[in-house]
C-alpha positions in Angstrom: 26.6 99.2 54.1 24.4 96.0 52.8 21.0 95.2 54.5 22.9 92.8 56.2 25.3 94.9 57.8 22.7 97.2 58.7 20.9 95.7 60.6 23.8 93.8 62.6 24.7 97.5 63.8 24.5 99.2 66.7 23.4 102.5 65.7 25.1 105.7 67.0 23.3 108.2 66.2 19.9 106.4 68.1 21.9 106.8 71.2 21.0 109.6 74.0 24.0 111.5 75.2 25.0 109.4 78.1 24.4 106.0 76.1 27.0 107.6 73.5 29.2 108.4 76.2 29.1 104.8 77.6 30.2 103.8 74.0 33.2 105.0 73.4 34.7 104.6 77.0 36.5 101.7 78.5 33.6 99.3 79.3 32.9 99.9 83.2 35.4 102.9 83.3 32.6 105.4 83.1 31.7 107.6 85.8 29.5 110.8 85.3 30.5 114.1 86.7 27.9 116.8 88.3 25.2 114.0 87.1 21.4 114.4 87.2 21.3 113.3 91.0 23.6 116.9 91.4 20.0 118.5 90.3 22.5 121.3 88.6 19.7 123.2 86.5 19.5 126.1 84.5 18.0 128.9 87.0 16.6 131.0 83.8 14.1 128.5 82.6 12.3 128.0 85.0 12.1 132.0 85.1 10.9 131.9 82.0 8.1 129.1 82.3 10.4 126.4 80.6 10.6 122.7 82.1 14.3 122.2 83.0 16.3 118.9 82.6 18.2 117.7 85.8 21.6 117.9 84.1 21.1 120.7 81.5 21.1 118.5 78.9 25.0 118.2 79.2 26.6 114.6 80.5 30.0 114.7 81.5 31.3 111.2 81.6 35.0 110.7 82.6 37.0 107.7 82.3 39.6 106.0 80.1 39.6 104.8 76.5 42.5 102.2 76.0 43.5 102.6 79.5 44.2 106.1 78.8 42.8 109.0 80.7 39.5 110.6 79.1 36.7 112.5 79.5 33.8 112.8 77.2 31.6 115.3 76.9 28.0 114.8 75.4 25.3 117.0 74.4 21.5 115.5 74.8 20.1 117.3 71.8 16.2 115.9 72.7 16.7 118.5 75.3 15.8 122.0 74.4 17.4 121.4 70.9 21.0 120.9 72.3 21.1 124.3 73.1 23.9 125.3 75.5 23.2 127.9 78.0 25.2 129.2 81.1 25.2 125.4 83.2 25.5 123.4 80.4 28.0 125.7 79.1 30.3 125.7 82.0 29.8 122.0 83.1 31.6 121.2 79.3 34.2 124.3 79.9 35.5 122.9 83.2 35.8 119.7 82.0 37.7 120.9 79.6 39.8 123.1 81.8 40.6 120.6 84.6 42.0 118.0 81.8 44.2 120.8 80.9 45.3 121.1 84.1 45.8 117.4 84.3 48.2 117.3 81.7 50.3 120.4 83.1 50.6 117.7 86.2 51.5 115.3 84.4 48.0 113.2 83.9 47.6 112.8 80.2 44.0 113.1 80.0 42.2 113.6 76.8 39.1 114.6 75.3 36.0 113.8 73.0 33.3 116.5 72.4 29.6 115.2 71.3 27.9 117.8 69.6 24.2 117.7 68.8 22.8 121.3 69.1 21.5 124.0 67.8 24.1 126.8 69.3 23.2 129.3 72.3 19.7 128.7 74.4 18.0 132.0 73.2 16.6 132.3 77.0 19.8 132.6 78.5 21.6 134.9 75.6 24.5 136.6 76.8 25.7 133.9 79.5 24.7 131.4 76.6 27.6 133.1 74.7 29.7 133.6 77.3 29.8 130.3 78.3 30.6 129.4 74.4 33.0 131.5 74.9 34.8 129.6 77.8 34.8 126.3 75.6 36.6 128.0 72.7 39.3 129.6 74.9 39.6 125.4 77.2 39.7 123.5 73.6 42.4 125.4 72.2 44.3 125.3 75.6 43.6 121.2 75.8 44.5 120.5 72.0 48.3 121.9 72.7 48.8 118.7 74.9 46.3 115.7 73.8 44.0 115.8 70.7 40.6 117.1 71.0 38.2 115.1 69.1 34.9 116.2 68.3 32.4 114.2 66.8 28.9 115.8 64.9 26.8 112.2 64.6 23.5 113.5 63.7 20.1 114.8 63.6 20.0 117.5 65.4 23.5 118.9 64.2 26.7 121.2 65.2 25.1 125.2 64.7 26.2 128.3 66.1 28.9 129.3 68.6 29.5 125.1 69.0 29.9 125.1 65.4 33.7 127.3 65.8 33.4 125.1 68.5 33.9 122.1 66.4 36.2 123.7 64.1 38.8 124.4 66.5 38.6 120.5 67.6 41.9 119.0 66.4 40.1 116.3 64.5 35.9 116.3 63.6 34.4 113.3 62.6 30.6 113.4 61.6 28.6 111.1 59.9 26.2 111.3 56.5 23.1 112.4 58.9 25.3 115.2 60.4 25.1 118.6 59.2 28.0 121.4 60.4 27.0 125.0 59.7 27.1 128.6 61.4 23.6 129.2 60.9 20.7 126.5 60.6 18.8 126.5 57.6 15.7 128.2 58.7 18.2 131.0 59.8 19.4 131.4 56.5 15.8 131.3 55.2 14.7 134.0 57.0 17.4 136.4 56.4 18.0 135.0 52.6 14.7 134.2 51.6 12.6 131.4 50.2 14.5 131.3 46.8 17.4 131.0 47.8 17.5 129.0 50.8 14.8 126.5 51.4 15.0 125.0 54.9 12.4 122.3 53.6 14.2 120.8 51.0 16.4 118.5 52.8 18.3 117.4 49.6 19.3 120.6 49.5 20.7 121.4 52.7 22.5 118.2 53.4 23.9 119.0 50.2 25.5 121.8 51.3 25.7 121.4 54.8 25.7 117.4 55.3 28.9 115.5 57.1 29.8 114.0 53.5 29.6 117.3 51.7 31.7 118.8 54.6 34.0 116.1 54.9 35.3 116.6 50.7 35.3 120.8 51.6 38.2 120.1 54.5 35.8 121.4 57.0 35.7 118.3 58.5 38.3 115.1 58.6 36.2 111.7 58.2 33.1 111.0 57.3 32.1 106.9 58.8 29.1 105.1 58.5 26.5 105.5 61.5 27.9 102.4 63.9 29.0 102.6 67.5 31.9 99.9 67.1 33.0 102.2 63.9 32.8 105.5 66.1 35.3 103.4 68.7 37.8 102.6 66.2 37.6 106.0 64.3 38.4 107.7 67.8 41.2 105.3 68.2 42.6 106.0 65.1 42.6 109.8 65.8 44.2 109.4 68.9 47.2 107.4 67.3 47.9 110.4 65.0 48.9 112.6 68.1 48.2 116.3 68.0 48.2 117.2 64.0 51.3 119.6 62.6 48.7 122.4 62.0 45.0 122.6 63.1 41.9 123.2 61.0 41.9 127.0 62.7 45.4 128.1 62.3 44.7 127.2 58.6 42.5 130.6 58.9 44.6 132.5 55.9 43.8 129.5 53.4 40.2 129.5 54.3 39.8 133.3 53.8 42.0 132.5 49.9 39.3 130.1 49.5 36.3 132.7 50.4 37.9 135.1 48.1 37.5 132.5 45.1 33.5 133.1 45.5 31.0 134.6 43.0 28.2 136.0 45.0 26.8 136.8 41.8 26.8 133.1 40.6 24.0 130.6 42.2 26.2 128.2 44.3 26.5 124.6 44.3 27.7 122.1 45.9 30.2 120.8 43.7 31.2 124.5 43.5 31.7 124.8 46.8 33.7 121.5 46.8 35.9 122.5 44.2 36.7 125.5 45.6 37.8 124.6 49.1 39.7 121.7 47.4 41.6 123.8 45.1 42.4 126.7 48.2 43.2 124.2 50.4 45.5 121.8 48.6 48.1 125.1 47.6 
């Protein structure tokens, strides 16, 4: 992308939640479902001394893409990190539930998943997970009738519980700023150490973790410039493919191949890793 081009765009990624939302429906199809005006709040922050956000950080926005039947589902990381806890959590599982249920009656309804967060809320724990839980069990339900798209933008990222989340997605599209990992880097930090995980050097961990580098491992399927129009038409694209022969997760045997090709003894890198997955999952 030239100067020009850059500064012609609309970004994505400088979007909130809902704005993103708004952007990839229908123009005036978007409605918002258990919205801030429901004041549906977590009851365990406030417990805990913790200013709570009016929607839980979670916007559910339904409408249609192409005339078609959609709900999108965005995670506000400002709040709390994009951490999902038990309302947040279940507002994005029953969305995805009742679009299930409205293709078993016949409603073809789809769905796009926005992740920017940093995994469970650590003060809500256990219903945090369970919640998690819930959205792993309604995506692969939803994804045997209409593609489930997620999307990983950026900055804040796709860790966690939300990051299996986004690997059981039918498609994931992310964008150089995005990072996709299990465990955040200052996680990995702490339990690796200094030397061999430095969560300041950015370089680094977008190396290893970044949408590009993700996107050439197979963990994730397209990697687009940060533009809203671009997002659109990506989405659109990945809805014309249909449901794909075999999903990232039922891939699961060529994944653990590929883990079996690694040298712990051996400093990684990211053409390593690279090479590895390509090689496992090209066989």
């Amino acid at each position: 992308m030239n100067t020009e081009q850059l500064l012609k765009r609309d970004s994505f990624i400088e979007l909130t939640a809902r704005g993103r939302a708004r952007a990839l429906l229908d123009a005036g199809s978007m409605r918002e479902l258990i919205g801030p005006f429901d004041r549906m709040t977590s009851p365990w922050l406030a417990m805990q001394g913790v200013v709570t956000q009016s929607d839980d950080g979670v916007v559910i926005a339904k409408g249609s893409f192409d005339g078609q039947p959609y709900v999108v589902l965005a995670i506000e990381g400002a709040f709390q990190g994009g951490s999902l806890g038990e309302v947040g959590g279940a507002k994005i599982a029953g969305a995805l539930e009742l679009a299930a249920e409205d293709n078993r009656q016949g409603i073809p309804t789809g769905a796009v998943i926005l992740f920017e967060t940093g995994g469970v809320r650590l003060q809500e724990a256990n219903l945090g997970l369970a919640a998690i839980a819930d959205i792993h069990s309604a995506i692969v339900d939803l994804r045997r009738y209409q593609p489930v798209i997620g999307i990983s933008a950026g900055t804040v990222g796709c860790f966690g519980g939300m990051s299996i989340a986004a690997a059981l997605c039918s498609y994931l599209v992310v964008t150089q700023d995005a990072r996709v990992g299990l465990n955040g880097p200052a996680v990995i930090e702490q339990e690796a150490g200094i030397a061999e995980y430095d969560s300041r050097d950015r370089p680094f961990i977008w190396s290893f973790t970044g949408g590009e580098q993700r996107t050439r491992s197979g963990l994730a399927d397209m990697c687009i410039e940060d533009d809203s129009d671009l997002m659109r038409t990506t989405v659109r694209e990945l809805i014309a493919r249909g449901r794909p022969t075999q999903t990232r997760s039922e891939r699961d045997q060529d994944f653990l191949t590929c883990l079996d090709g690694v040298d712990a003894s051996v400093q990684a890198t990211p053409e390593m890793v690279r090479s590895i997955y390509q090689k496992g999952l090209s066989s």
